[in-house]
N, C-alpha and C positions, 0 to 999 in steps of 0.2 A: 614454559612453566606449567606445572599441574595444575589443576583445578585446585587437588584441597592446600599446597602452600601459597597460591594466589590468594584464597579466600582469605586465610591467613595472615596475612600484609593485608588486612583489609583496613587500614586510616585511611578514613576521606583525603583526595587529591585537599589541597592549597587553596581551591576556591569551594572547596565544599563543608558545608558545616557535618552533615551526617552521614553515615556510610552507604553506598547502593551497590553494595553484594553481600549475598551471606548465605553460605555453606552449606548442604547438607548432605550427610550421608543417607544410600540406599541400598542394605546390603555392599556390594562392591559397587555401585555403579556410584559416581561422584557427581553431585548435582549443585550446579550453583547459581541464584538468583541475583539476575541484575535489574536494576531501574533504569530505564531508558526515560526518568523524568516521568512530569504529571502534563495532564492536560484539562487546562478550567474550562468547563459546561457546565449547561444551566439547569439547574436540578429536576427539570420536568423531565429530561433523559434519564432519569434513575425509573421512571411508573407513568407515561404520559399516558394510561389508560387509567389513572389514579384517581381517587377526588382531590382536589387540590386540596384540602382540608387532610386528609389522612396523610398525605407526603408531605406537609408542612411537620405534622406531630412527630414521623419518622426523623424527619431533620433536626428537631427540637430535642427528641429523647436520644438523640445519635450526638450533643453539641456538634453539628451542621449548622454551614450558613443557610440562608434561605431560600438564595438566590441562585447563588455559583458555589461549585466548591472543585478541589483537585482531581482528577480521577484518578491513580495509580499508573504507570505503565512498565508492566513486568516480562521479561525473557527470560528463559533459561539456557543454562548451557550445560550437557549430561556429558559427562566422559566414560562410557561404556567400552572397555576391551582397549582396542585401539582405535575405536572410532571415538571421533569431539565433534557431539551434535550442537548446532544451535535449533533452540525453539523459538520459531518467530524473531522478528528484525528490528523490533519497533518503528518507530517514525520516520526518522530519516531526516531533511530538510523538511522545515516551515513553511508547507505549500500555501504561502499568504491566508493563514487563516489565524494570525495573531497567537501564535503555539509557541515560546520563546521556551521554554523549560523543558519540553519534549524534545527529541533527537539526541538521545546523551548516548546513545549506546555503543559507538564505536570507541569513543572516548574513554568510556568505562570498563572498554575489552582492556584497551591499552594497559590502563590505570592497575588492573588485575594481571598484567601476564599473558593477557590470549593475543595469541598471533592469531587477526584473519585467516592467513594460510594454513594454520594447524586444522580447521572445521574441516570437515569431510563430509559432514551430512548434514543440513538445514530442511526440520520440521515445519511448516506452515498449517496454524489452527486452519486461519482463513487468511483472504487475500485483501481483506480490508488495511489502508495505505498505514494506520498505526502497526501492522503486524510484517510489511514487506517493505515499507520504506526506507529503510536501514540497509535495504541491497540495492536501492537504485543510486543511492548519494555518491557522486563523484567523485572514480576514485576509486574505490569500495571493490567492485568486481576485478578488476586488477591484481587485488592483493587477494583475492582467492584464488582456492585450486584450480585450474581447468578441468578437473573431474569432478567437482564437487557435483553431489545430491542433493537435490531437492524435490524431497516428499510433498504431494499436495491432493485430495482427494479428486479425481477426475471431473466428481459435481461442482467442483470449486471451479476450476477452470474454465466450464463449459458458461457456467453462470455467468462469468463477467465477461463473456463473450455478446453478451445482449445483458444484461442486469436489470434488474426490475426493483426502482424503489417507491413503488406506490404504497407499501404498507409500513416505513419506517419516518421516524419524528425524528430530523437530524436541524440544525441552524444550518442559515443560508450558508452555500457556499462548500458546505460536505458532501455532498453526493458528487459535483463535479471533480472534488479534490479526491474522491473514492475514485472513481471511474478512471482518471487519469492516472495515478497509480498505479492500479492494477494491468491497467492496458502495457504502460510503461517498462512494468516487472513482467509481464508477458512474452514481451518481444525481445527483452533483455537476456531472461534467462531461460527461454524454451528447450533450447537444448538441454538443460544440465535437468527437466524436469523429471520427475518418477512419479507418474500415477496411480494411485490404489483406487479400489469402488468403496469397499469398506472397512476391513483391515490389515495392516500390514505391519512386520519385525520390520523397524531400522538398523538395532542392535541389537545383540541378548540381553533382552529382558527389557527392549526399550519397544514398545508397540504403540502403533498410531489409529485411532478407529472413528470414524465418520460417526455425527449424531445427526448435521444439518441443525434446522431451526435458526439459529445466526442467522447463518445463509444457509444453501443448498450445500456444500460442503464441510461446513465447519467440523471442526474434529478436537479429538481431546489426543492426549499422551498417557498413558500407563507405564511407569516402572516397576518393575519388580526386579528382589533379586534378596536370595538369604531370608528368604519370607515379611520380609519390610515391600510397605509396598509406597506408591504414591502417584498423581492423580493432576497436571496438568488441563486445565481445564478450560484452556483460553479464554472464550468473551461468552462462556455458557454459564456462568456465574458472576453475578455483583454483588456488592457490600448488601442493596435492600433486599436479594431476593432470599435469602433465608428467612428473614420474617414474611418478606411479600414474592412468594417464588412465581405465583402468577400475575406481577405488574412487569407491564411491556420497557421494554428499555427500547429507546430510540434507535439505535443501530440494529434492531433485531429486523432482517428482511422477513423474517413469517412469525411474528412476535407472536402467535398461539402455537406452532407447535415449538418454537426456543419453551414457551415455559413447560410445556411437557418434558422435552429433552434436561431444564433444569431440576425439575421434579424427580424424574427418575434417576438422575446422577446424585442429588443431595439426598435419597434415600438408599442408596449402594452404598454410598460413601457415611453416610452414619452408621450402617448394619459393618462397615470391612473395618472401620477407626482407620484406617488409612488416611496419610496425609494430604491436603492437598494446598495447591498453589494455583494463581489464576490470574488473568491477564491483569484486571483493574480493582484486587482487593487490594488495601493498602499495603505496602511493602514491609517486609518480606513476604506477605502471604502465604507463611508456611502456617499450617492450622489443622484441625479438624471441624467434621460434622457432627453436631449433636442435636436429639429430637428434643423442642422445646413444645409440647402441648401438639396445636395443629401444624406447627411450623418447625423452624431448623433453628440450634442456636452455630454461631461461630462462635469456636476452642482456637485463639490463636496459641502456635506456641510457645514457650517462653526460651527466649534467644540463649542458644550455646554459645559461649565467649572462650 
């Protein structure tokens, strides 16, 4: 089934209250966002370089809880020519870290139309186990191609070959569930890997380009195509950092230059009005960039029906 009449049959499955895909056109290239579910953490992961005082009032003027709240987890899937990219994998299984609502995403292929086997090239921001753990679930690799690609910047690779998490604020229990992942999706899928340094076409008009700060890999997605354009932005963007672009988010491994890397992406992307969508804003996450004063505002957009 295509992308844009999957989108379309988009009623929530039977045990779902609300929809977790939704459409967008990019020029000719067909883009569709799925929710791979939310995941609860504790709100000192949104700025743990914060005063606790200032991230309480962001959560209070946001109606946020105080403590925990959901965090989004978004994929895409681009059907460019005749290539059907997936962006990122989501979670996967519930590596004992009390995640029940996470890992929906192979589920949600179904629900939409997408055959596993139709993907021919799988984009990876980074290698952190919410963004690849949806290819290690058992099972899963099977029903892909045996030629499939997969894009992942070289400095991503190299890094979780030793990783370094002395400068990231995670709850117990994430750094081994990271590491084990990534080792996991390592040896799994080496062969079908495709390294780039800094940028590289997947598709026409689909391009993948290294910023780091995340980690030493992390990278965004660019479409373009018919002069629309749009702006994948995996884990280099959250809900506070438009007001707060320089508070550290916990999973950042070099959380001062992520907020550079965020700075400069949230200032391109308010001068281009181009779209953007991004791993943990809330779903759909299609929006734009607006300058508010010192800071950015979020333009969600308003849903095509």
């Amino acid at each position: 089934m295509s992308l844009d009449v999957a989108s379309r049959s988009g009623r929530p499955g039977p045990e779902e209250l609300v929809p977790s895909r939704y459409a967008v056109r990019v020029g000719e290239i067909d883009v569709l966002v799925v929710s791979d579910g939310v995941l609860p953490l504790p709100t000192k992961m949104l700025g743990h370089n914060a005063d606790d005082t200032a991230r309480a009032a962001w959560l209070n003027d946001m109606f946020l809880p105080p403590d925990a709240f959901d965090w989004s987890l978004n994929v895409v899937v681009v059907r460019s020519g005749e290539q059907v990219i997936l962006i990122d994998a989501g979670l996967g299984l519930d590596p004992d870290l009390n995640l029940p609502r996470a890992g929906q995403l192979v589920k949600r292929l179904e629900a939409a139309g997408i055959d596993l086997g139709s993907v021919t090239d799988v984009v990876l921001t980074h290698m952190h186990m919410d963004h690849v753990g949806g290819l290690i679930v058992d099972g899963v690799k099977e029903r892909l191609r045996p030629d499939l690609r997969i894009h992942v910047a070289a400095a991503e690779v190299k890094f979780w070959e030793a990783p370094d998490f002395t400068h990231v604020n995670m709850p117990a229990g994430f750094p081994d569930a990271l590491r084990t992942a990534a080792k996991k999706f390592a040896q799994e899928y080496r062969s079908h890997l495709r390294l780039f340094d800094d940028e590289h076409e997947v598709a026409p008009g689909v391009v993948v380009r290294r910023t780091g700060g995340h980690t030493p890999g992390h990278s965004i997605v660019r479409l373009a195509s018919g002069g629309d354009r749009l702006t994948f932005a995996g884990d280099a963007v959250f809900a506070v950092g438009f007001d707060h672009p320089d508070w550290h988010n916990g999973f950042e491994h070099d959380p001062e230059e992520a907020a550079r890397v965020r700075l400069r992406l949230l200032t391109e992307l308010a001068a281009s009005g181009e779209q953007l969508v991004a791993t943990h804003l809330p779903f759909p996450s299609v929006g734009r960039v607006a300058v508010e004063g010192d800071a950015f505002r979020w333009v969600p957009v308003f849903w095509d029906y």
